[in-house]
C-alpha positions as CSV (number, residue, x, y, z in Angstrom):
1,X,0.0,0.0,0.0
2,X,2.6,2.7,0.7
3,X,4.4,1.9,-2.8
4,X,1.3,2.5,-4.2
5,X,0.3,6.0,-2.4
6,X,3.8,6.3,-3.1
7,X,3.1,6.1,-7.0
8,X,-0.1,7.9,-6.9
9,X,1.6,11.1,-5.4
10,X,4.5,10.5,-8.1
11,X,1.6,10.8,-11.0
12,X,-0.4,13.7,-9.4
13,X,3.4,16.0,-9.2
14,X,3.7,14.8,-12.7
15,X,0.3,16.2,-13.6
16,X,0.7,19.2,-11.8
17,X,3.9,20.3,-13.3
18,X,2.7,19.2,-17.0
19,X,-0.4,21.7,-16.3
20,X,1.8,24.2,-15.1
21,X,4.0,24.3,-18.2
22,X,0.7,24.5,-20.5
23,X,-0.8,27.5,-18.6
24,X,2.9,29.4,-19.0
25,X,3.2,28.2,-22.4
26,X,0.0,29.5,-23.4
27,X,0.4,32.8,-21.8
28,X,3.5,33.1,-23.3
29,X,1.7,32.9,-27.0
30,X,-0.5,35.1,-25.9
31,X,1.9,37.8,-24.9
32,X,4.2,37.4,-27.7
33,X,1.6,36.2,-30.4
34,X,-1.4,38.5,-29.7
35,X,-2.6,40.7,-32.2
36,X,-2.4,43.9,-32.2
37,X,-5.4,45.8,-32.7
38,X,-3.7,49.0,-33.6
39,X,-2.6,48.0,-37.4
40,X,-6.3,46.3,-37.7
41,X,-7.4,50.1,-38.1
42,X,-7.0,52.4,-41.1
43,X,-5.0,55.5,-40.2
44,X,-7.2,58.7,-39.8
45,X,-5.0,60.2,-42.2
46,X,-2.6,57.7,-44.5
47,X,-0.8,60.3,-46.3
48,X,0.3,61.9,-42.8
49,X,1.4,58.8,-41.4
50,X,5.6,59.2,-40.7
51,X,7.6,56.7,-42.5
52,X,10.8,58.1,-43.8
53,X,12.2,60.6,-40.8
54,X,12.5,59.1,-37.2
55,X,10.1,61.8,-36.4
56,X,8.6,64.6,-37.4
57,X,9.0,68.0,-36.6
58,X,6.8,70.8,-37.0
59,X,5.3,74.3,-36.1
60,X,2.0,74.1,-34.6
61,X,0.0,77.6,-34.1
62,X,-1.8,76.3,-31.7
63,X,-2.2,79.1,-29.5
64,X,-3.3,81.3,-32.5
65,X,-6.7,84.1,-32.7
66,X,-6.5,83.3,-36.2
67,X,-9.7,81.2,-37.8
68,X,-7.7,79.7,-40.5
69,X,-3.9,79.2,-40.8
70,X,-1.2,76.4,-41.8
71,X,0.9,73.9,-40.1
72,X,4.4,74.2,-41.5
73,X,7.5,71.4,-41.2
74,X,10.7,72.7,-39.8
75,X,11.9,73.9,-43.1
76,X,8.8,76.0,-43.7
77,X,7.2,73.0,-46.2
78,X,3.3,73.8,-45.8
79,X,2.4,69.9,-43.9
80,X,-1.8,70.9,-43.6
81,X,-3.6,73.4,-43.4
82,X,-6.6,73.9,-40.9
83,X,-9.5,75.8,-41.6
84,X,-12.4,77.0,-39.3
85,X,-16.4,76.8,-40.2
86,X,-19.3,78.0,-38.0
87,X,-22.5,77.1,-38.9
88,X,-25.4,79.5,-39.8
89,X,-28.1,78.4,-37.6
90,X,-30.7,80.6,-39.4
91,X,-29.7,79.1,-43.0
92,X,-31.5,76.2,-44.5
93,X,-29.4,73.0,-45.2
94,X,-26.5,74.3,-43.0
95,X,-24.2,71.8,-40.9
96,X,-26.0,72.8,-37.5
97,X,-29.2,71.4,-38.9
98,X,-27.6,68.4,-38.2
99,X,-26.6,69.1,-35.1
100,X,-23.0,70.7,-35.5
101,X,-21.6,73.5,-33.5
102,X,-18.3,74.1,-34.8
103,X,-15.8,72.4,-37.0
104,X,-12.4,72.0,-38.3
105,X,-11.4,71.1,-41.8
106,X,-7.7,69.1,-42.1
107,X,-6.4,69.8,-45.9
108,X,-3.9,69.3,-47.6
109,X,-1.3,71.5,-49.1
110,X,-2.8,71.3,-52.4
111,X,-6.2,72.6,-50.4
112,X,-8.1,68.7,-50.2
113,X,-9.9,67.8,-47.2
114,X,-8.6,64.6,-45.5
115,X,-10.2,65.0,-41.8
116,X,-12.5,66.7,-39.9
117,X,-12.6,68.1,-36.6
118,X,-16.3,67.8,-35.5
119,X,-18.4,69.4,-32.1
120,X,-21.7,68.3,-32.1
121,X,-24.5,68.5,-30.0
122,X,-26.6,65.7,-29.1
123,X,-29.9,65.5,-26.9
124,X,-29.1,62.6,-24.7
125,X,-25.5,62.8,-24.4
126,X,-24.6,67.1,-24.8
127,X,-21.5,68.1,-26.8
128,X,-19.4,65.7,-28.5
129,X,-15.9,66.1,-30.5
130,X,-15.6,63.8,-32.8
131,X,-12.7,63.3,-35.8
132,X,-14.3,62.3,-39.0
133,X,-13.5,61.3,-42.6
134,X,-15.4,63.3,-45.7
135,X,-17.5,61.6,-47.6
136,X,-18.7,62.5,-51.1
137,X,-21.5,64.1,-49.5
138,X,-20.7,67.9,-48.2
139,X,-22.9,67.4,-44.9
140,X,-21.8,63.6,-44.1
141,X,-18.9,62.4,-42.7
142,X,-17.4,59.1,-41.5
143,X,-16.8,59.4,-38.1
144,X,-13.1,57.6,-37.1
145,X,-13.0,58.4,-33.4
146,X,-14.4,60.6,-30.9
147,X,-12.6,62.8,-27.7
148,X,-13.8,62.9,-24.2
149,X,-12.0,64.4,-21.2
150,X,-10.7,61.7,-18.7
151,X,-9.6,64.1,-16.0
152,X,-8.4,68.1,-15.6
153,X,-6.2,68.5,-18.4
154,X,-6.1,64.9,-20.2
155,X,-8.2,64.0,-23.2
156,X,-8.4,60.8,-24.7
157,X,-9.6,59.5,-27.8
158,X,-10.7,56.7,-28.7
159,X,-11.9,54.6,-31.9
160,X,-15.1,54.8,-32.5
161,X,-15.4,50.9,-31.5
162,X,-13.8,52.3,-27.9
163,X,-10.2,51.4,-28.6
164,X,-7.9,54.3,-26.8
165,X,-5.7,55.3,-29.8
166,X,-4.1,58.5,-27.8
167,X,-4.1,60.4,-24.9
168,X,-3.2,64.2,-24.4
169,X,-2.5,66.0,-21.4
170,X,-0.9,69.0,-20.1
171,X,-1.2,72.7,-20.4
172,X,-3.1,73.3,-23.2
173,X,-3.3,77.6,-22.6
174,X,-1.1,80.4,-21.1
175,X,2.3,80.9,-21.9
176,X,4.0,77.5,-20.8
177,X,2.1,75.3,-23.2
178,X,3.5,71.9,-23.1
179,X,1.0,68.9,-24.3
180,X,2.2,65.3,-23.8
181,X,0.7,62.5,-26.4
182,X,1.0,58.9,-25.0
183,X,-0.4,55.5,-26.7
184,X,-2.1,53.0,-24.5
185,X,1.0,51.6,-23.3
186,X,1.8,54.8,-21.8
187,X,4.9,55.5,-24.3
188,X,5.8,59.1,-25.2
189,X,4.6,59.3,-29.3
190,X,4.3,63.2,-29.4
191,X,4.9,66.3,-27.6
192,X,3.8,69.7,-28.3
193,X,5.5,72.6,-26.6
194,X,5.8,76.0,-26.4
195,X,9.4,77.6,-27.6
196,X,9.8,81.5,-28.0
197,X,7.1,83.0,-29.7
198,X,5.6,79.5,-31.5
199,X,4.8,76.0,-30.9
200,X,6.6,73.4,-32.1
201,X,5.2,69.6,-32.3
202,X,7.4,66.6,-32.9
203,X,5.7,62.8,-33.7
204,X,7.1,59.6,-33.7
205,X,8.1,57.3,-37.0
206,X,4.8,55.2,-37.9
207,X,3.0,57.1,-35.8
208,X,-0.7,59.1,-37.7
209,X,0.6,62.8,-37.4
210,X,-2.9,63.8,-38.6
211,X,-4.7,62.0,-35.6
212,X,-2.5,63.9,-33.3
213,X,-3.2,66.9,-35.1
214,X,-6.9,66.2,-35.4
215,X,-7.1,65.8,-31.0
216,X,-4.8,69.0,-30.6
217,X,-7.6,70.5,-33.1
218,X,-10.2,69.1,-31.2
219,X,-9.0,71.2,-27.9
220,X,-8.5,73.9,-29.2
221,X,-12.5,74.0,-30.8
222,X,-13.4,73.1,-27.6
223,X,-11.9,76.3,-26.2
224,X,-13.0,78.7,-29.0
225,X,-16.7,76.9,-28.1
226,X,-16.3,78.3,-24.8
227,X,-15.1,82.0,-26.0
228,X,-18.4,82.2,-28.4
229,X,-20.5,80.9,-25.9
230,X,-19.4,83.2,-24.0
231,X,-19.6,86.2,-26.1
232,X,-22.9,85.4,-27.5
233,X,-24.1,85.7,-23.9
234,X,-22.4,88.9,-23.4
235,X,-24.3,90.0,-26.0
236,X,-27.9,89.0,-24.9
237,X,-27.5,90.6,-22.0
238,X,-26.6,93.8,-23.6
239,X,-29.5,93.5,-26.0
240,X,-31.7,93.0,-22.8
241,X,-31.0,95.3,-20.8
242,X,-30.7,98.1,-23.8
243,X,-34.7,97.9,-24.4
244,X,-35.0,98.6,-20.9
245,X,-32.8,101.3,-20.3
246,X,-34.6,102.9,-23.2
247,X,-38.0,102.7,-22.0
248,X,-37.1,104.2,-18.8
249,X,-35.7,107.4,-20.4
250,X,-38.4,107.7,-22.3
251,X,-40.6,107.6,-19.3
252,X,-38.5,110.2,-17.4
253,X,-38.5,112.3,-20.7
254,X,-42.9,112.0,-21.1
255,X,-42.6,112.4,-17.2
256,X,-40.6,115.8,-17.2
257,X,-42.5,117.6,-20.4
258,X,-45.9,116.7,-19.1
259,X,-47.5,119.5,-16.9
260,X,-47.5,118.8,-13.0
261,X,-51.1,118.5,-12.0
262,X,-51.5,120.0,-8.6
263,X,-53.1,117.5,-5.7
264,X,-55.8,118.6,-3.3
265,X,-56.5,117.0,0.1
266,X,-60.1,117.6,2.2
């Protein structure tokens, strides 16, 4: 009997050890075989995709008044260039029919439009920024990802399946801009930063320079949003309390050229 307990215990170890070597075997496959899901997407934009420099280096006005301007490489080559639109809600067919507040176009040098920064407002869920393809149609888009704000000062955006593709954070106004970009594995992909008088932006080899442009983009629209919103409120007030202001001068004016009629008591 104890030869055979003896045996048993011999074949259970045996067993044990065989199903320990499948388990680390199989998450070894899985860490070194998995796919990744990053190359199973289409870049926002292919044709700014880096492939030849190590990275790419390039002024940024991001902290620009200006509604339309360019993005220039180090050597002053035009990269993109970035212009503005704000719906007219009182004009039949316009883009806020559809719900958008405020956009970005991404063109080319040659003046073609390869993305689109998108704020949109929704009923259920409020504003959204979303980064979108064109289409052939002038009013429809192909939305590629959207950006929501994780914490004070970090963005994220994510595929439109829910995939984190980037995340930005840092000081996006004032004079010490300085924006980090980091992929999901936390690595450092791009940095934008402010040197002198201009921003400069550098992005990694193989990494979408137009996605990262497209989220900086999508900030800064947020932050002009804020501005109009702003103003446009200014201005109701002032159109309020204008109407107002008027009528009572015009009462004191009827009330001083009128005759005083005298009041008799008992």
């Amino acid at each position: 009997p104890g030869q055979e307990c003896y045996t048993d215990q011999i074949h259970l170890m045996l067993l044990l050890v065989l199903l320990c070597l499948t388990i680390g075997s199989m998450l070894c496959a899985f860490g070194f075989f998995r796919e990744d899901k990053d190359e199973m997407f289409t870049p926002l934009t292919p044709q700014l995709v880096v492939k030849k420099e190590a990275q790419l280096n390039m002024r940024f006005p991001f902290d620009t008044q200006e509604e339309n301007f360019e993005i220039h490489r180090m050597d002053g080559e035009v990269l993109c260039k970035v212009e503005s639109e704000w719906p007219d809600p009182f004009r039949e067919g316009s883009a806020s029919n559809a719900g958008v507040l405020g956009s970005f176009k991404i063109q080319s040098a040659k003046g073609n439009t390869i993305a689109m920064v998108k704020s949109r407002q929704h009923s259920a869920m409020g504003q959204s920024l979303q980064l979108c393809r064109p289409t052939s149609h002038e009013y429809m888009t192909d939305m590629f990802a959207f950006i929501e704000p994780e914490a004070e000062n970090r963005y994220c955006i994510r595929h439109r399946t829910g995939y984190p593709l980037l995340t930005l954070q840092g000081t996006f106004q004032g004079p010490g801009i300085h924006v980090e970009g980091r992929n999901k594995d936390h690595a450092l992909i791009c940095e934008l930063k402010k040197v002198g008088d201009h921003c400069e932006c550098f992005v990694l080899q193989y990494v979408d320079a137009g996605l990262v442009i497209g989220g900086l983009l999508a900030i800064l629209l947020q932050s002009r949003m804020v501005e109009r919103t702003a103003q446009m409120d200014s201005q109701a007030d002032g159109e309020t309390t204008s109407p107002e202001r008027s009528a009572g001068q015009a009462a004191e004016a009827e009330g001083a050229g009128s005759p005083q009629v005298p009041q008799f008591s008992g």
